[in-house]
C-alpha positions as a Python dict, from the first residue, in 0.01 Angstrom:
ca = {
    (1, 'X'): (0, 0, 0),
    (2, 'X'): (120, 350, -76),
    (3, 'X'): (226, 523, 237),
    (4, 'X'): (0, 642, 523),
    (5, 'X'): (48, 778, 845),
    (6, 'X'): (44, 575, 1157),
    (7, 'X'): (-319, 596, 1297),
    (8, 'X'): (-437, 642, 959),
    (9, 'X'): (-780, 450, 888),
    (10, 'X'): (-880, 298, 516),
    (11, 'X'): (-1178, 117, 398),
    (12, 'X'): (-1017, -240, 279),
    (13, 'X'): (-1222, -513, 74),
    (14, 'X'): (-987, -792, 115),
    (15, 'X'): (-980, -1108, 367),
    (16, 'X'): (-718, -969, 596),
    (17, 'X'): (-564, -712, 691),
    (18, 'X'): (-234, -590, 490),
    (19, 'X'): (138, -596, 672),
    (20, 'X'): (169, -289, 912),
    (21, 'X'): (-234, -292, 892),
    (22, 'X'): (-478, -442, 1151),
    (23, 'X'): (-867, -438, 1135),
    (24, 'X'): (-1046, -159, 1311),
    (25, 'X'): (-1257, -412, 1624),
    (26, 'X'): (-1166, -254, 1927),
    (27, 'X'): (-883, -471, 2000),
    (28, 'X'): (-643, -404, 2324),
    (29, 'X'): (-369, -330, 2247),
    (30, 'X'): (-46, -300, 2514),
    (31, 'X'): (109, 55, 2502),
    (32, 'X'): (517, -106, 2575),
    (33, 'X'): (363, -203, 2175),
    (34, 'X'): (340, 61, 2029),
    (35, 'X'): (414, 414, 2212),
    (36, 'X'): (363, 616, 1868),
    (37, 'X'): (17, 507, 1754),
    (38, 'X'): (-94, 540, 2183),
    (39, 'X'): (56, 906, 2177),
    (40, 'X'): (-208, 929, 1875),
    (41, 'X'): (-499, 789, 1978),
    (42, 'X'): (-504, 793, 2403),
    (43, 'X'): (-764, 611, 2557),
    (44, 'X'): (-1082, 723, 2325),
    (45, 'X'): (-1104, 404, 2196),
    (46, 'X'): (-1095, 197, 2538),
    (47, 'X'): (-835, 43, 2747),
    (48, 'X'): (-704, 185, 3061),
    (49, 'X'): (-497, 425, 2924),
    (50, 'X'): (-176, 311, 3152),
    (51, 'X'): (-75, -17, 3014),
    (52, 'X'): (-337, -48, 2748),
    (53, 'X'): (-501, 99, 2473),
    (54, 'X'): (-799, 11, 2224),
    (55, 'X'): (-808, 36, 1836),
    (56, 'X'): (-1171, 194, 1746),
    (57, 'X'): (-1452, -84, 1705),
    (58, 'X'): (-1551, -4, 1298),
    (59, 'X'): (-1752, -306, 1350),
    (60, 'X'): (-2166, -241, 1268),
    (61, 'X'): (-2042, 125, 1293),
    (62, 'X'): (-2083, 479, 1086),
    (63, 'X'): (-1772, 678, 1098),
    (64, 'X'): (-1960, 1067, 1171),
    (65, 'X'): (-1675, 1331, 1193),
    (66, 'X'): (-1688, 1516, 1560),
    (67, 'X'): (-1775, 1836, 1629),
    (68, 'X'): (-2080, 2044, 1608),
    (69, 'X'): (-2264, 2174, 1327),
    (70, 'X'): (-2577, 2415, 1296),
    (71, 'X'): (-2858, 2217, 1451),
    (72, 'X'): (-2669, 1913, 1474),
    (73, 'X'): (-2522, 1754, 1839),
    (74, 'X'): (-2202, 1743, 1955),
    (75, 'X'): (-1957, 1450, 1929),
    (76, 'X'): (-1657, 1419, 2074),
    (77, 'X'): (-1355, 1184, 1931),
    (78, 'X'): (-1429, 829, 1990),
    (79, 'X'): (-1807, 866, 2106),
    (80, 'X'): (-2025, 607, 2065),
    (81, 'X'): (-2373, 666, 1953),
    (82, 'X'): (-2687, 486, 1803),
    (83, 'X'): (-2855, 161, 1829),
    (84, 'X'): (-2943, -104, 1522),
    (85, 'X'): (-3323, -136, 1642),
    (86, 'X'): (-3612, 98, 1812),
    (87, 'X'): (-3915, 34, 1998),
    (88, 'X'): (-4122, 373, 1892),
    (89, 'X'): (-4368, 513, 2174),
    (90, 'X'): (-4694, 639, 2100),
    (91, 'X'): (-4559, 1002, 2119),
    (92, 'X'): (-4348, 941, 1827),
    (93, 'X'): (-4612, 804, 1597),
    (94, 'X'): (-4763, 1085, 1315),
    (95, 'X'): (-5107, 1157, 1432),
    (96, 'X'): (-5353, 952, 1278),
    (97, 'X'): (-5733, 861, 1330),
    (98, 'X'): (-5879, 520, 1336),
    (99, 'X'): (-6216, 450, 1165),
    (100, 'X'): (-6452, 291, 1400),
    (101, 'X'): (-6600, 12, 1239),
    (102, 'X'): (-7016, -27, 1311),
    (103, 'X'): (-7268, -117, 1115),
    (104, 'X'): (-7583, 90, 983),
    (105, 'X'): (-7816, -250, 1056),
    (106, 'X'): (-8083, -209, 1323),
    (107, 'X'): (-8137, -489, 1537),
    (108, 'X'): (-8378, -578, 1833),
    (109, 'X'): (-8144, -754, 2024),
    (110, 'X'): (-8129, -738, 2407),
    (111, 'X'): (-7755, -867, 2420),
    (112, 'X'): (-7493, -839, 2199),
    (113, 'X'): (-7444, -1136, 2022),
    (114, 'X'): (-7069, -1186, 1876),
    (115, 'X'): (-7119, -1115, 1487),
    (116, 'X'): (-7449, -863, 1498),
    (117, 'X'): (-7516, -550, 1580),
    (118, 'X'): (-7487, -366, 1897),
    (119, 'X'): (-7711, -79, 1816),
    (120, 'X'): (-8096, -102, 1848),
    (121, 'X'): (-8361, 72, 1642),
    (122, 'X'): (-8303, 366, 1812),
    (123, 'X'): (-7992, 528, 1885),
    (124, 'X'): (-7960, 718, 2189),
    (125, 'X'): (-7605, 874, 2359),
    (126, 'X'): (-7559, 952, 2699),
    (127, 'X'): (-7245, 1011, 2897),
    (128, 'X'): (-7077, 749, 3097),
    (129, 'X'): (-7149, 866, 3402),
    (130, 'X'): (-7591, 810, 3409),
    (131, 'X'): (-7649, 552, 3659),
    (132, 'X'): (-7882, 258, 3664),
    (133, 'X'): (-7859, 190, 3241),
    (134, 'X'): (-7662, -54, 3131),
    (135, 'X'): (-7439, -24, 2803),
    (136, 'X'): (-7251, -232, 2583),
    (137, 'X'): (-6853, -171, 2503),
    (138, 'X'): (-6723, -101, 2186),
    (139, 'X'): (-6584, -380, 2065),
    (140, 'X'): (-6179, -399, 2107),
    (141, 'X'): (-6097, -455, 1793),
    (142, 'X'): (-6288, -69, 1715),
    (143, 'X'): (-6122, 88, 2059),
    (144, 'X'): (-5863, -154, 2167),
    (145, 'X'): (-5448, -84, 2165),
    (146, 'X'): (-5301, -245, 1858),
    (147, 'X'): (-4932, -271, 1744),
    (148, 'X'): (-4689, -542, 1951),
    (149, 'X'): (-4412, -339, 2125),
    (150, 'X'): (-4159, -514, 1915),
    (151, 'X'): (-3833, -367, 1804),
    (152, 'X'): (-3797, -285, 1424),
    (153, 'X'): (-3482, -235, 1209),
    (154, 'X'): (-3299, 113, 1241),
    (155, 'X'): (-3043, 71, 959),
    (156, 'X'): (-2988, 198, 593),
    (157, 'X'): (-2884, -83, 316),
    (158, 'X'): (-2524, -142, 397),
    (159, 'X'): (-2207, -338, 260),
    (160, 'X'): (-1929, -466, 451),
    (161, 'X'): (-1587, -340, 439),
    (162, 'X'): (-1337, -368, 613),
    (163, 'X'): (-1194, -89, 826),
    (164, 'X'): (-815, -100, 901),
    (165, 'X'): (-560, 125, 1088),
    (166, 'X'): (-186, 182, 999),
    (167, 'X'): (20, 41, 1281),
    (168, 'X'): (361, 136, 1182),
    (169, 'X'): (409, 423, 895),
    (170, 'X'): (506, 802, 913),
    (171, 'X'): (448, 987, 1212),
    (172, 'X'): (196, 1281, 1141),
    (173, 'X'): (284, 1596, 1182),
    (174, 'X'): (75, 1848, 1334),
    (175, 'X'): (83, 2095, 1046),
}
């Protein structure tokens, strides 16, 4: 590979990693190592920052340049954010109506009866609060909650490739 400067990071398509190269997966790595890359990259990407320090995790990840732009939020260097699937709440959902589903039939039935109507010939509506009548429910399937609380993908289309960090090459200067 041409040269690149230690701490550098390249997309790679191949099996492994080239010499001087190692994949970006958060690996440990012990600073007695390699002083010159640690003096680069510190602690941001994990280890304890005495004996050890971590290569950044590329893995599942979205490299987003720190910083702060208009309207956007801050990140700092080595910053994890994000998560691959979301449970949305009701707050989050557009607002919407649901149609309740009745029928226009009359019927002369004392009960409801699973299948037929629930209104009589005559329709009369009076607030939930008159004692001594008795009313029927809305069905649940017109009124009821609906939806299953279950995670759903968060992710754009993606392709793998590799991410890999120059271990030994030139030092960078800092202008």
């Amino acid at each position: 590979m041409s040269d690149a400067y230690l701490g550098e990071i390249r997309m790679f398509a191949g099996v492994y990693s080239p010499y001087h190269w190692s994949y970006c997966a958060g690996q440990l790595q012990a600073i007695t190592d390699n002083q010159s890359l640690f003096s680069l990259l510190g602690s941001n990407y994990g280890g304890d920052g005495r004996s050890t320090y971590g290569l950044p995790d590329m893995r599942g990840r979205i490299p987003v340049g720190d910083g702060q732009g208009p309207g956007l939020t801050n990140r700092v260097l080595g910053q994890r954010f994000g998560v691959e699937q979301v449970v949305l709440s009701t707050s989050q959902l557009p607002a919407h109506s649901h149609t309740v589903q009745v029928t226009s039939a009359t019927s002369e039935l004392q009960a409801p009866v699973d299948g037929q109507s629930y209104v009589g010939s005559e329709l009369h509506f009076l607030p939930d609060s008159t004692a001594g009548l008795e009313t029927n429910p809305f069905s649940s399937r017109a009124i009821g909650t609906t939806g299953g609380d279950e995670a759903h993908e968060n992710r754009m289309p993606m392709l793998y490739l590799g991410f890999i960090i120059c271990m030994n090459g030139l030092y960078p200067s800092r202008n």
